[in-house]
PDB file with SEQRES, HELIX, SHEET and CRYST1 records, atoms N, CA, C and O in Angstrom:
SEQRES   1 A   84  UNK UNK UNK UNK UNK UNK UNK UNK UNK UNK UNK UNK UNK          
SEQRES   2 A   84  UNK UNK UNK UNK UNK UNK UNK UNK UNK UNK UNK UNK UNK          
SEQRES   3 A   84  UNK UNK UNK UNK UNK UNK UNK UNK UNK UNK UNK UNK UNK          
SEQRES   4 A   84  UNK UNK UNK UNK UNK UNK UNK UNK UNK UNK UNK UNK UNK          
SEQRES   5 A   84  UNK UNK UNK UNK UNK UNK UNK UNK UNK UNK UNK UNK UNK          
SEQRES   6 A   84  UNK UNK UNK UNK UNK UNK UNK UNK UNK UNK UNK UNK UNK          
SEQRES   7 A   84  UNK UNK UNK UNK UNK UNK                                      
HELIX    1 AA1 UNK A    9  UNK A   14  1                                   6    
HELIX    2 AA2 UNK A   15  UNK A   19  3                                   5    
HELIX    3 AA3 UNK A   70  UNK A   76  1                                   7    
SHEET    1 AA1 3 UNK A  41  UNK A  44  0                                        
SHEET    2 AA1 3 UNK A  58  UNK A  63 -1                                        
SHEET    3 AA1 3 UNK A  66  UNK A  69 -1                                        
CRYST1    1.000    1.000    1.000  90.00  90.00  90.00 P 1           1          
ATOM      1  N   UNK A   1      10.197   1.048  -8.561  1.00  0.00           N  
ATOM      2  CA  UNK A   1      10.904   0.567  -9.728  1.00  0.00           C  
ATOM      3  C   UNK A   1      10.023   0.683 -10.972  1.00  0.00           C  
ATOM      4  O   UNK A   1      10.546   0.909 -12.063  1.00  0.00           O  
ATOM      5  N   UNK A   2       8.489   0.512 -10.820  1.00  0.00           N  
ATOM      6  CA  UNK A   2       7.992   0.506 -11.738  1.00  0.00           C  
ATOM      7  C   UNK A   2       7.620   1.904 -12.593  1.00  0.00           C  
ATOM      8  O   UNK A   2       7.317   1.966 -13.785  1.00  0.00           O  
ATOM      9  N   UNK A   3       7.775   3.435 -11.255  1.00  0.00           N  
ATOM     10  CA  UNK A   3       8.241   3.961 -11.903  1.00  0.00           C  
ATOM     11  C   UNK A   3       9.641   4.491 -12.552  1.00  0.00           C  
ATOM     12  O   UNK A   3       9.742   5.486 -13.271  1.00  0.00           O  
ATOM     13  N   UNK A   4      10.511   3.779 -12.224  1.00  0.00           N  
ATOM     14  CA  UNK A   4      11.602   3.998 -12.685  1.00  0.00           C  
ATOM     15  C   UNK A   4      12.029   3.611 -14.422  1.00  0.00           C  
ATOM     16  O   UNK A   4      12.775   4.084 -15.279  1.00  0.00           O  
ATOM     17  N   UNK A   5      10.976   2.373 -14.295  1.00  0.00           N  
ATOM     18  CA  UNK A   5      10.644   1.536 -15.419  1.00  0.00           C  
ATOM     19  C   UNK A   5       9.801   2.766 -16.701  1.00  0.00           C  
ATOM     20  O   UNK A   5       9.875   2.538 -17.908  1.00  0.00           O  
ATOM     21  N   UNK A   6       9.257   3.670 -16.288  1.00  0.00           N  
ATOM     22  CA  UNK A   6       8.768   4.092 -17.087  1.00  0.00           C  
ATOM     23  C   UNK A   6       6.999   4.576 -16.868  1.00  0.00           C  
ATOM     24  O   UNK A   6       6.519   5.449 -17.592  1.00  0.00           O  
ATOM     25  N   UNK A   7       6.178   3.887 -15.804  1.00  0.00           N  
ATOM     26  CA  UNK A   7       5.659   3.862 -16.057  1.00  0.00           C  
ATOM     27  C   UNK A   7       4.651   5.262 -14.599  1.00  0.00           C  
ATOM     28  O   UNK A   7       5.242   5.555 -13.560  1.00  0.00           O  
ATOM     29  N   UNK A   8       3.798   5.611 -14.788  1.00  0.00           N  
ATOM     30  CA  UNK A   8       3.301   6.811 -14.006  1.00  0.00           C  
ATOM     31  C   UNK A   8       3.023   6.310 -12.701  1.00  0.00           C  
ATOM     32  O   UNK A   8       2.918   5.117 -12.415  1.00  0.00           O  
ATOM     33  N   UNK A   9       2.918   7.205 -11.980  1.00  0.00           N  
ATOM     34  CA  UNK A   9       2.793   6.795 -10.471  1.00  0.00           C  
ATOM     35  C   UNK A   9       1.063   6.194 -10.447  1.00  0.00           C  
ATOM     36  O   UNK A   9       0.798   5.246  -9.708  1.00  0.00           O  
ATOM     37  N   UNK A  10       0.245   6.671 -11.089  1.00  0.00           N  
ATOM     38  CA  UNK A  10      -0.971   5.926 -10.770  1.00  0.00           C  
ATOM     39  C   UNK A  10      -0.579   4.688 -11.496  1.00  0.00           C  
ATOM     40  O   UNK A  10      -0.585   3.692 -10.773  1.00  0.00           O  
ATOM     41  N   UNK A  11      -0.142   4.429 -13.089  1.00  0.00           N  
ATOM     42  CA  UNK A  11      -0.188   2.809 -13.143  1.00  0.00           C  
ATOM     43  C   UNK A  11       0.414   2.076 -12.416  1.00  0.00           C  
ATOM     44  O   UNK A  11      -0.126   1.045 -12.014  1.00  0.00           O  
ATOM     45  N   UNK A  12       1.963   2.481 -11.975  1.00  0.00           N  
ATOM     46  CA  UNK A  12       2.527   1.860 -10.649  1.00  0.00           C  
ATOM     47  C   UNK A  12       1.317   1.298  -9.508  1.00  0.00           C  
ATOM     48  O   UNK A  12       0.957   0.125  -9.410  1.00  0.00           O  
ATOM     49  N   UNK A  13       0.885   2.267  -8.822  1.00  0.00           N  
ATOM     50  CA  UNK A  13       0.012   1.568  -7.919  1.00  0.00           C  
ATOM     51  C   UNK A  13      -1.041   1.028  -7.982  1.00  0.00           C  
ATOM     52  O   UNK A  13      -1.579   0.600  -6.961  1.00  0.00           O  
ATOM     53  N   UNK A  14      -1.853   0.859  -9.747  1.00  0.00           N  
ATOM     54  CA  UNK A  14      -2.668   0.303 -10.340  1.00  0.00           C  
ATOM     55  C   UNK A  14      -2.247  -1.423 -10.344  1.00  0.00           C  
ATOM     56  O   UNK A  14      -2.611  -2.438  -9.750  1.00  0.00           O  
ATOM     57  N   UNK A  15      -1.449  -1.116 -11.194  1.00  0.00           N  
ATOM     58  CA  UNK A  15      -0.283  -2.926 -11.302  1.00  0.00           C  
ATOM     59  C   UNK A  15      -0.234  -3.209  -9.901  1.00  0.00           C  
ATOM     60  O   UNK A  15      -1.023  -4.148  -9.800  1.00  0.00           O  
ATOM     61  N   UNK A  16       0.292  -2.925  -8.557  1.00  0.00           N  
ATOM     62  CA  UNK A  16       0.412  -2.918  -7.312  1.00  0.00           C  
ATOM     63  C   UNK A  16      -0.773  -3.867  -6.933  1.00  0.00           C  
ATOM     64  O   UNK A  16      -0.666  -5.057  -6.637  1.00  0.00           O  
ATOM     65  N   UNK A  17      -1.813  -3.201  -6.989  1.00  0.00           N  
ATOM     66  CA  UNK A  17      -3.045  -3.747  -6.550  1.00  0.00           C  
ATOM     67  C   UNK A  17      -3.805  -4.434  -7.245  1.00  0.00           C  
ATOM     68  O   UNK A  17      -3.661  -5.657  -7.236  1.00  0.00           O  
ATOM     69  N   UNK A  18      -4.649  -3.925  -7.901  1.00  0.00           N  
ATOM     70  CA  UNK A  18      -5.591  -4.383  -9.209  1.00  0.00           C  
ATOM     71  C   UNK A  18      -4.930  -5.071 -10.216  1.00  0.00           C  
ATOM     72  O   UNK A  18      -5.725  -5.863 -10.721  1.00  0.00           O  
ATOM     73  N   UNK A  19      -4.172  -5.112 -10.578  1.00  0.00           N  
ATOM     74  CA  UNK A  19      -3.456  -5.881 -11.361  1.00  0.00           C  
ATOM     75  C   UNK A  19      -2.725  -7.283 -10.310  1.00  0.00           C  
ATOM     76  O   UNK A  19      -3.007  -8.416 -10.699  1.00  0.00           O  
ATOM     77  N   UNK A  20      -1.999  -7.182  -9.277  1.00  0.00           N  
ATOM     78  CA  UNK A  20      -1.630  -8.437  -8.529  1.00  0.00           C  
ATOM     79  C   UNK A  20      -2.488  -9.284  -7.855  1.00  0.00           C  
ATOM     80  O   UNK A  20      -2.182 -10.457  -7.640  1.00  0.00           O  
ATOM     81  N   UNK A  21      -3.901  -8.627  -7.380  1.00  0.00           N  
ATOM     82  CA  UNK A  21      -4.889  -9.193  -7.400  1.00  0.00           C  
ATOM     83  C   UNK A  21      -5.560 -10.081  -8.678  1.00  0.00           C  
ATOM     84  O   UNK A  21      -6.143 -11.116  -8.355  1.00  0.00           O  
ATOM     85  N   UNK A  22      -5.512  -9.778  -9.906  1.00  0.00           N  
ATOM     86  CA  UNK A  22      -6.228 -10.314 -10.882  1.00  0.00           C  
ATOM     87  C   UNK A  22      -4.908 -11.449 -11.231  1.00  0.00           C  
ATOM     88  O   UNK A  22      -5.078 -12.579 -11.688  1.00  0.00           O  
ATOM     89  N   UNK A  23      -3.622 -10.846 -10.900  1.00  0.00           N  
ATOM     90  CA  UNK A  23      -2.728 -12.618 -11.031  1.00  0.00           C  
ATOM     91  C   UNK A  23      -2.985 -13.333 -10.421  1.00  0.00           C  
ATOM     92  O   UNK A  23      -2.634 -14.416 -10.889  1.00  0.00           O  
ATOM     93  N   UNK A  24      -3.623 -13.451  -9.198  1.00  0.00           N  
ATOM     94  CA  UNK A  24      -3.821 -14.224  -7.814  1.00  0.00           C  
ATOM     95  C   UNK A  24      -4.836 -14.752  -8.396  1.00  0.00           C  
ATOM     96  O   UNK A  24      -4.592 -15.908  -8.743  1.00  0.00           O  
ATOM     97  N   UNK A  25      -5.569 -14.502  -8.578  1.00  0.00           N  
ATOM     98  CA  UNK A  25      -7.470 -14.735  -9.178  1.00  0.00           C  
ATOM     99  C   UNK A  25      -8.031 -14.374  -7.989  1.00  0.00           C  
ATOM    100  O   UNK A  25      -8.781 -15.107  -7.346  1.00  0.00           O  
ATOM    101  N   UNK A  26      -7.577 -12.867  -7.551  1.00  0.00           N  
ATOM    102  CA  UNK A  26      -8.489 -12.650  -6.698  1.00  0.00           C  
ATOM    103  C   UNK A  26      -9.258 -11.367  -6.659  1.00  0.00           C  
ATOM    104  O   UNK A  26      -9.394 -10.797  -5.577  1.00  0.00           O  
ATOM    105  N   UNK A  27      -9.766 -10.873  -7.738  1.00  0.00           N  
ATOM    106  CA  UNK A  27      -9.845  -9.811  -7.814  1.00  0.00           C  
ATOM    107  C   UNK A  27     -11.282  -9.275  -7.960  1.00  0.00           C  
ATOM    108  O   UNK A  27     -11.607  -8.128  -8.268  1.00  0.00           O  
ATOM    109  N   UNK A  28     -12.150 -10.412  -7.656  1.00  0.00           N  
ATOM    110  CA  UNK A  28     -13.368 -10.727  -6.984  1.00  0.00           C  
ATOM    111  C   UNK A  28     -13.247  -9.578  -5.657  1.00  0.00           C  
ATOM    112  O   UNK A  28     -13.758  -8.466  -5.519  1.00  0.00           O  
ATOM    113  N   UNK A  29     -12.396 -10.330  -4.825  1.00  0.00           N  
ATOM    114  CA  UNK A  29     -12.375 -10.898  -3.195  1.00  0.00           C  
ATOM    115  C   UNK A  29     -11.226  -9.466  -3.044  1.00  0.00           C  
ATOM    116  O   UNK A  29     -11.453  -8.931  -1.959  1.00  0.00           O  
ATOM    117  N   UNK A  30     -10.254  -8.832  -3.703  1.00  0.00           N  
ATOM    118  CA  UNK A  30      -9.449  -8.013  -2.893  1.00  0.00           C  
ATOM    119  C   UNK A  30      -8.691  -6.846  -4.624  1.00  0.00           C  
ATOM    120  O   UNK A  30      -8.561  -7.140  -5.812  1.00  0.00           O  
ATOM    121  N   UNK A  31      -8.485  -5.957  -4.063  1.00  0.00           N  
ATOM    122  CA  UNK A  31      -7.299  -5.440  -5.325  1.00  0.00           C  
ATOM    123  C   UNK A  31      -7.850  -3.831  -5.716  1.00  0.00           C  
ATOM    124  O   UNK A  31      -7.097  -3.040  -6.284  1.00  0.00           O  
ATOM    125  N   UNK A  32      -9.123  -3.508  -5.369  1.00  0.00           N  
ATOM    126  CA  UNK A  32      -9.825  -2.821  -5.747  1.00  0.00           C  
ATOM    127  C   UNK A  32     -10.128  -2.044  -4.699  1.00  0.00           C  
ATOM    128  O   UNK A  32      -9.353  -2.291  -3.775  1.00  0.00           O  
ATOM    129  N   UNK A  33     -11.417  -0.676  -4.253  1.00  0.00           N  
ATOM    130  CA  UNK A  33     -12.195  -0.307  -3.199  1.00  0.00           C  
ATOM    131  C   UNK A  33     -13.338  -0.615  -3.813  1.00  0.00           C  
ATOM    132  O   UNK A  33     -13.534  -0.148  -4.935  1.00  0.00           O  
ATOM    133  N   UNK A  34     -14.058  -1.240  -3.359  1.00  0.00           N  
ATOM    134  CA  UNK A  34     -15.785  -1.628  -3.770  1.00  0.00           C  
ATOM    135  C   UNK A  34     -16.858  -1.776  -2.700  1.00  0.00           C  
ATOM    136  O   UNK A  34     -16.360  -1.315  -1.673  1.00  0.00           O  
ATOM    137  N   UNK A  35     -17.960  -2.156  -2.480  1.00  0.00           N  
ATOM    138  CA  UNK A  35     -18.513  -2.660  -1.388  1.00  0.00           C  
ATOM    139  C   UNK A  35     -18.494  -4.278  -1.877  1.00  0.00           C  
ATOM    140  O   UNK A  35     -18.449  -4.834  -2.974  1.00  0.00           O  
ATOM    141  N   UNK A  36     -18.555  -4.770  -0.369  1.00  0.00           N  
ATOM    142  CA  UNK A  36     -18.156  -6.507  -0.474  1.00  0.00           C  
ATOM    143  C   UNK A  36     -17.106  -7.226  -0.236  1.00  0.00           C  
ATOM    144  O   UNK A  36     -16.873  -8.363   0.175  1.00  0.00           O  
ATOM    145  N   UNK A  37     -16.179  -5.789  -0.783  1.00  0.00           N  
ATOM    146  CA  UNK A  37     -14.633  -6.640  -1.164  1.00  0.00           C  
ATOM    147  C   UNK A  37     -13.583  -6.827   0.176  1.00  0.00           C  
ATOM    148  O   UNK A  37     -13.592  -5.675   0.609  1.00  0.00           O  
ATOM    149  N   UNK A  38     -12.988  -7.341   0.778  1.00  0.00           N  
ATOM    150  CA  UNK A  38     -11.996  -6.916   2.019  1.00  0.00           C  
ATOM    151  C   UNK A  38     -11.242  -5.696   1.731  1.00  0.00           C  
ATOM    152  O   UNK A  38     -11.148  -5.334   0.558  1.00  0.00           O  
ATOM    153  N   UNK A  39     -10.775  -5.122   2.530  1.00  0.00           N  
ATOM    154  CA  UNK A  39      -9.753  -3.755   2.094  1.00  0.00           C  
ATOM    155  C   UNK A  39      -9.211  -4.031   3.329  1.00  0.00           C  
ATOM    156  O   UNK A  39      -9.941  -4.389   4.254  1.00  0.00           O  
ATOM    157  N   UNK A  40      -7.731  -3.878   3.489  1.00  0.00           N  
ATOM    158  CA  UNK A  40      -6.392  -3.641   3.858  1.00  0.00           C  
ATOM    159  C   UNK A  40      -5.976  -2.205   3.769  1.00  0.00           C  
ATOM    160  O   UNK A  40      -5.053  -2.263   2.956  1.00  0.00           O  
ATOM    161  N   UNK A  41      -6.107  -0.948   4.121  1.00  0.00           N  
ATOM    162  CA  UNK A  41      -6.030   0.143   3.645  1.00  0.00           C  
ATOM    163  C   UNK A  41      -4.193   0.845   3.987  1.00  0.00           C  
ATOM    164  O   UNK A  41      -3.446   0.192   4.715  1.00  0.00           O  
ATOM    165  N   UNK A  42      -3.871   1.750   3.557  1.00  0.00           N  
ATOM    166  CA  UNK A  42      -2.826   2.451   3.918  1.00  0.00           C  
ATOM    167  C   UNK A  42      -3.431   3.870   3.850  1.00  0.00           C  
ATOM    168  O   UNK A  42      -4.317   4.206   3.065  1.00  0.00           O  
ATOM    169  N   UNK A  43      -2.620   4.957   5.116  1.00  0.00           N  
ATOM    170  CA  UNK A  43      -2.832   6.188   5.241  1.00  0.00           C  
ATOM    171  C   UNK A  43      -1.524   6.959   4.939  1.00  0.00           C  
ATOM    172  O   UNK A  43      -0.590   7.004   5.739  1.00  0.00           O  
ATOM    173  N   UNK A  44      -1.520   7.658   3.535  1.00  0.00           N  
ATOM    174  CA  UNK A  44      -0.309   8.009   3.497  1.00  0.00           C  
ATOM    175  C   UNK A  44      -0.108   9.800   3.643  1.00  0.00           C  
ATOM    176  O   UNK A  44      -0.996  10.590   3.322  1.00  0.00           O  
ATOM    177  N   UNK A  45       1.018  10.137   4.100  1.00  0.00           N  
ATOM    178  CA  UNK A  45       0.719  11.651   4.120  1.00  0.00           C  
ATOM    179  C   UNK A  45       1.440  12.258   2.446  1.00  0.00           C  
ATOM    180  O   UNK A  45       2.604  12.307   2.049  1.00  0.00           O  
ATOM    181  N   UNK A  46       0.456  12.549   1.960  1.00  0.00           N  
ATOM    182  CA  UNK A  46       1.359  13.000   0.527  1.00  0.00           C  
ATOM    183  C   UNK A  46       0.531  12.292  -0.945  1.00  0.00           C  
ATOM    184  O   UNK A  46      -0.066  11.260  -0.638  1.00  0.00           O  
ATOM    185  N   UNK A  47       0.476  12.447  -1.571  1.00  0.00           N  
ATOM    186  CA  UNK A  47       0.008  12.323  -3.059  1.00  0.00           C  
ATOM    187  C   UNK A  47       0.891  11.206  -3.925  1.00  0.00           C  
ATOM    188  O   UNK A  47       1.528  11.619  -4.894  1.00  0.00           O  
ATOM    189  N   UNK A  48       0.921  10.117  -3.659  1.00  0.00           N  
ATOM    190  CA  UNK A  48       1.278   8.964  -4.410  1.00  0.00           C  
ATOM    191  C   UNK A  48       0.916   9.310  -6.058  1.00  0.00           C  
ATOM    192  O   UNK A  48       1.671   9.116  -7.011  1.00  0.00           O  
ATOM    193  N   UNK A  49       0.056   9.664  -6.080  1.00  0.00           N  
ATOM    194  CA  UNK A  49      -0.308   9.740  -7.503  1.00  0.00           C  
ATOM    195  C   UNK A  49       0.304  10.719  -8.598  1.00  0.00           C  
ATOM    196  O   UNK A  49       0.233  10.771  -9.826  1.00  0.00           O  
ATOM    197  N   UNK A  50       0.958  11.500  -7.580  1.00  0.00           N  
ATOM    198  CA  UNK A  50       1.664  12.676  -7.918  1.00  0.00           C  
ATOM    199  C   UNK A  50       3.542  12.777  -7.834  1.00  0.00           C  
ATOM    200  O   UNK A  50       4.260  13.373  -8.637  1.00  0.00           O  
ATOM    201  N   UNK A  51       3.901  12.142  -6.835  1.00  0.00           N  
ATOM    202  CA  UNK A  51       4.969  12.134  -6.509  1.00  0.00           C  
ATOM    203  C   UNK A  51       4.835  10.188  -5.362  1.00  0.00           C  
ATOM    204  O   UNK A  51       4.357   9.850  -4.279  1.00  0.00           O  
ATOM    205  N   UNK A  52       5.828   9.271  -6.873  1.00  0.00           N  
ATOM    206  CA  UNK A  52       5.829   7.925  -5.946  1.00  0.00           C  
ATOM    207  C   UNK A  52       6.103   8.109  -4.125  1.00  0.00           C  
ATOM    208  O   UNK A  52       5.484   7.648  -3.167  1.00  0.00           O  
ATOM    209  N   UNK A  53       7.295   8.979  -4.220  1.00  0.00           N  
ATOM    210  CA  UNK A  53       8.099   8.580  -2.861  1.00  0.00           C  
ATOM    211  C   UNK A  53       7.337   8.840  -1.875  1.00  0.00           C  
ATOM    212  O   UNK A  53       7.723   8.768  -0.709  1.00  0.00           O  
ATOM    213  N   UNK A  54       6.261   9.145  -2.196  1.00  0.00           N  
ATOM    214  CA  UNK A  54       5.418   9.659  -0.752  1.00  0.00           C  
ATOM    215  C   UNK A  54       4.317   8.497  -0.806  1.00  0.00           C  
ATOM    216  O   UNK A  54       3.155   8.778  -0.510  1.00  0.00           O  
ATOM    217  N   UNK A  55       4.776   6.799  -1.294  1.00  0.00           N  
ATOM    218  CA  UNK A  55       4.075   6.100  -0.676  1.00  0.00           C  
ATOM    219  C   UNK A  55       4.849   5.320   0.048  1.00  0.00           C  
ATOM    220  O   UNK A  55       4.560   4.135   0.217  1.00  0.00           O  
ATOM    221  N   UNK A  56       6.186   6.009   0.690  1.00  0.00           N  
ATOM    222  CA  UNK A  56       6.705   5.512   1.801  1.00  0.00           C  
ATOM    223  C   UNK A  56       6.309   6.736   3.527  1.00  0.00           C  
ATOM    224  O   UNK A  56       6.516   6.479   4.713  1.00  0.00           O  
ATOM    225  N   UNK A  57       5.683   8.044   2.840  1.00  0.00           N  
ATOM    226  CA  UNK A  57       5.031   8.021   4.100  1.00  0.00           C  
ATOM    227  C   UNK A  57       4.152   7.513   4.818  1.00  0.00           C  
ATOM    228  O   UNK A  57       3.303   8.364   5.084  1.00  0.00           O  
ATOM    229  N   UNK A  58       3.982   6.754   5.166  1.00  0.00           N  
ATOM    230  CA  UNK A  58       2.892   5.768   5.728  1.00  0.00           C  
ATOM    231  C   UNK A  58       2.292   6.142   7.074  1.00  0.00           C  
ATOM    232  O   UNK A  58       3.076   5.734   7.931  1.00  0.00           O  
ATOM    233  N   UNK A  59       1.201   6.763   7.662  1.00  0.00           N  
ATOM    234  CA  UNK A  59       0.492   7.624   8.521  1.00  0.00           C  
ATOM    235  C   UNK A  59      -0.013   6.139   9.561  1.00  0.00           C  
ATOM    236  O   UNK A  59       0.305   5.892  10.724  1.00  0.00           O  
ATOM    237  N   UNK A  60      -0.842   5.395   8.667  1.00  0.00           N  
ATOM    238  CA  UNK A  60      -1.496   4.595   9.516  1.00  0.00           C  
ATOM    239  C   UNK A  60      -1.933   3.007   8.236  1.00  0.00           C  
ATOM    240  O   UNK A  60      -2.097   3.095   7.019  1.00  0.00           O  
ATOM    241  N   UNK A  61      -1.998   1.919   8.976  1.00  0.00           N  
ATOM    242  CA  UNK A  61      -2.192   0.948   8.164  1.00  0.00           C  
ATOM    243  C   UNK A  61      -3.598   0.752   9.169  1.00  0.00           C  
ATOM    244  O   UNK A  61      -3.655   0.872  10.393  1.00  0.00           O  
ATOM    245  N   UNK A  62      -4.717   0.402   8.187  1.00  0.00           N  
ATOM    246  CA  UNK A  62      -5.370  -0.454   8.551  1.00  0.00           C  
ATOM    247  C   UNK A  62      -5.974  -2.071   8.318  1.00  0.00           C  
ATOM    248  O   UNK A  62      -6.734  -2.148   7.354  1.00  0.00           O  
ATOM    249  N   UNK A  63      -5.811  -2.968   8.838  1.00  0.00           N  
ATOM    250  CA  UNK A  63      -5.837  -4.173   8.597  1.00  0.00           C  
ATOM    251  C   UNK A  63      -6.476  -4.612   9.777  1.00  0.00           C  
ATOM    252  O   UNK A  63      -6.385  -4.306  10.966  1.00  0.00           O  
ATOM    253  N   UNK A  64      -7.450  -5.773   8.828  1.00  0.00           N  
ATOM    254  CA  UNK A  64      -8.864  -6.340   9.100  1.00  0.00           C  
ATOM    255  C   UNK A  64      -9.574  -5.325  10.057  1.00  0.00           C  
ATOM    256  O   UNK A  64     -10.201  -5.747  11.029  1.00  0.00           O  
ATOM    257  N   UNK A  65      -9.475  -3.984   9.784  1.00  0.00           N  
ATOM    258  CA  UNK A  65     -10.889  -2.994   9.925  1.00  0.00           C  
ATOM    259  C   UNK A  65      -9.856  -2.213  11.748  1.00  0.00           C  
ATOM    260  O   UNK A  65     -10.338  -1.356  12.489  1.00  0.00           O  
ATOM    261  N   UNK A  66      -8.868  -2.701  11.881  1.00  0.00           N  
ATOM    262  CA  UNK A  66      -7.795  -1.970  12.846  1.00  0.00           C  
ATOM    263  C   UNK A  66      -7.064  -1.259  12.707  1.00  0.00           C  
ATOM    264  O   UNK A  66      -6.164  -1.543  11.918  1.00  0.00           O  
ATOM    265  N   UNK A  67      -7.044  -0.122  13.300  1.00  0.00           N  
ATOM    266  CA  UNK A  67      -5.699   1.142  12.637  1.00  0.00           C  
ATOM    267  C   UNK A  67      -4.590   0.836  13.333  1.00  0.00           C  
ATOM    268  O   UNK A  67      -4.561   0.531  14.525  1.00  0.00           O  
ATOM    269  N   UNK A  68      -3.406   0.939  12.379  1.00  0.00           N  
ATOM    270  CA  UNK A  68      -1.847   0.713  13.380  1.00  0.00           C  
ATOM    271  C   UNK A  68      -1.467   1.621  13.509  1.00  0.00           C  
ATOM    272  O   UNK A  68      -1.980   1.973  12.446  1.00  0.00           O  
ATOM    273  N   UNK A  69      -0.876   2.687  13.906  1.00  0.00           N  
ATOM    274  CA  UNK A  69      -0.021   3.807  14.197  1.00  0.00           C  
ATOM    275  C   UNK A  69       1.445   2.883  13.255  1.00  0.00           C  
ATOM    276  O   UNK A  69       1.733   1.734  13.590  1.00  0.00           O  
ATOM    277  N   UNK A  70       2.273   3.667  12.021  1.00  0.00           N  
ATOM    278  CA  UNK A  70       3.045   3.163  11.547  1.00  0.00           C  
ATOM    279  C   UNK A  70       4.407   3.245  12.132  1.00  0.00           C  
ATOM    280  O   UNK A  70       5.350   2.462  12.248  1.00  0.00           O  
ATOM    281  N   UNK A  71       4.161   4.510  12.465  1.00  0.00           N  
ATOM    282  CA  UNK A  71       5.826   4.671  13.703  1.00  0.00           C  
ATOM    283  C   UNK A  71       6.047   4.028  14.686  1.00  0.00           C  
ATOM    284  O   UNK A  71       7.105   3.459  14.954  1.00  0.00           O  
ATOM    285  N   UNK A  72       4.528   4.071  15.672  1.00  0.00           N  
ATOM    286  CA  UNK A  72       4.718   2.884  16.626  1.00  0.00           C  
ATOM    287  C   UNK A  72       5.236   1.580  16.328  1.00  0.00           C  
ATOM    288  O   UNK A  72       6.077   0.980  16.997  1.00  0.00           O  
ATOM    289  N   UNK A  73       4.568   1.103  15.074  1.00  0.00           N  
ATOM    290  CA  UNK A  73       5.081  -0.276  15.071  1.00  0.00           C  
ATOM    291  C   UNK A  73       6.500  -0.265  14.495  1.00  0.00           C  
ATOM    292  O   UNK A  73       7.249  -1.232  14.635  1.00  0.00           O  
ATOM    293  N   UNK A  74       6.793   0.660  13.955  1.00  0.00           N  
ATOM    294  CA  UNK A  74       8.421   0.479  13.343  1.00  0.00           C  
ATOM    295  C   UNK A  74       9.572   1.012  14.279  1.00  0.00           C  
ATOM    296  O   UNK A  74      10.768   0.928  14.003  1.00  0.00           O  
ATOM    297  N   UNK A  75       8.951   1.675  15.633  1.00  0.00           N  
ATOM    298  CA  UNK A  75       9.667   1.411  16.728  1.00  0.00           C  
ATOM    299  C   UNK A  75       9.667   0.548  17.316  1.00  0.00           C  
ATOM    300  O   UNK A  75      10.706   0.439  17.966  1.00  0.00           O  
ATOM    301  N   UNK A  76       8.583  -0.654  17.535  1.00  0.00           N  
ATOM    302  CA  UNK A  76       8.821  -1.236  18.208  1.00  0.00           C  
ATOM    303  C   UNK A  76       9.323  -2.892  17.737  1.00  0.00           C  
ATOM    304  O   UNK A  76       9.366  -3.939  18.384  1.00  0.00           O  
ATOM    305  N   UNK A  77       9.671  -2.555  16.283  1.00  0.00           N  
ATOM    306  CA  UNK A  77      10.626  -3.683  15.878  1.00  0.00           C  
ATOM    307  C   UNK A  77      12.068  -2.946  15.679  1.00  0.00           C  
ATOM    308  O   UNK A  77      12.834  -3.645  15.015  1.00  0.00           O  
ATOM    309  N   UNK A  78      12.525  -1.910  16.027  1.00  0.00           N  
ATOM    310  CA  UNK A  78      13.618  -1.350  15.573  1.00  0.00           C  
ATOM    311  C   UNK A  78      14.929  -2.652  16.141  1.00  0.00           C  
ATOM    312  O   UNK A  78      14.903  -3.036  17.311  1.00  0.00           O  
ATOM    313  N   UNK A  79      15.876  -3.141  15.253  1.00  0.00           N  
ATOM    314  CA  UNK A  79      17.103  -3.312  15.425  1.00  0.00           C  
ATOM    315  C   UNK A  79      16.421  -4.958  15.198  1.00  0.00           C  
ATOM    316  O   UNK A  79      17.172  -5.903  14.958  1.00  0.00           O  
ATOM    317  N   UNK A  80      15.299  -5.085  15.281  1.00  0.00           N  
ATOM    318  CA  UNK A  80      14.990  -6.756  15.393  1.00  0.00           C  
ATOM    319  C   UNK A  80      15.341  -7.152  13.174  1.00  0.00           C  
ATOM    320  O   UNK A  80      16.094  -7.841  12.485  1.00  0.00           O  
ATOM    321  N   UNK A  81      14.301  -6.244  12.998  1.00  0.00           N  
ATOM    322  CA  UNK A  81      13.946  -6.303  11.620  1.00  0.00           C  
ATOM    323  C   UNK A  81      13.879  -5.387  10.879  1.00  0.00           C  
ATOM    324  O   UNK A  81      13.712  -4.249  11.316  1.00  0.00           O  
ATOM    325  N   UNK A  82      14.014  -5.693   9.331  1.00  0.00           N  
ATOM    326  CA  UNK A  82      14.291  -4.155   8.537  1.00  0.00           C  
ATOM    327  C   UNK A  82      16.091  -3.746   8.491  1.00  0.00           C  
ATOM    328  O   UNK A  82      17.150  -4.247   8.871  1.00  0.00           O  
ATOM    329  N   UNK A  83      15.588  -2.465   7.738  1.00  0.00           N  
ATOM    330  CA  UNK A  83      16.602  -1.335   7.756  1.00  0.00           C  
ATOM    331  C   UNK A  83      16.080   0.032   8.269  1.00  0.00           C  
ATOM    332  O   UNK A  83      16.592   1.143   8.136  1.00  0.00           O  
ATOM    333  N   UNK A  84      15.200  -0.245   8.745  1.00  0.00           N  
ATOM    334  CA  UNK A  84      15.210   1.251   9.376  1.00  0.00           C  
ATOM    335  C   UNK A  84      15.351   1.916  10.712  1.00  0.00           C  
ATOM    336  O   UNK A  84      15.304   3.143  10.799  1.00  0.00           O  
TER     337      UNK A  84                                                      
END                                                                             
């Protein structure tokens, strides 16, 4: 939406992160890539920065330093949760 709003696919995912982090007051602790900081990562196949819609390809999430396989897990909530 936010680029729909107008605004480029990198500030979109700038505001996303770094920016919702610094509303939180956390932007110490998360929002950024730094050393120190926690990271939550996403693996996407495709150029977000270039074209938004390809930050719904989603390859692999990693969270607290674990990789998820993204298909796996969105098969194995299929029909529970979501729309997909």
């Amino acid at each position: 939406m936010l680029v729909e709003a107008g605004f480029t696919p990198v500030e979109a995912i700038h505001i996303a992160t770094c920016n919702g982090a610094q509303f939180l007051g956390d932007l110490d602790r998360i929002g950024t890539i730094a050393p120190g900081k926690q990271a939550d990562l996403v693996v996407i196949k495709g150029d977000p920065s270039r074209q938004i819609e390809d930050i719904e390809k989603v390859e692999t999430v990693f969270k607290d330093g674990i990789g998820y396989d993204s298909a796996r897990l969105i098969e194995s909530v299929k029909g529970m949760v979501g729309s997909r």
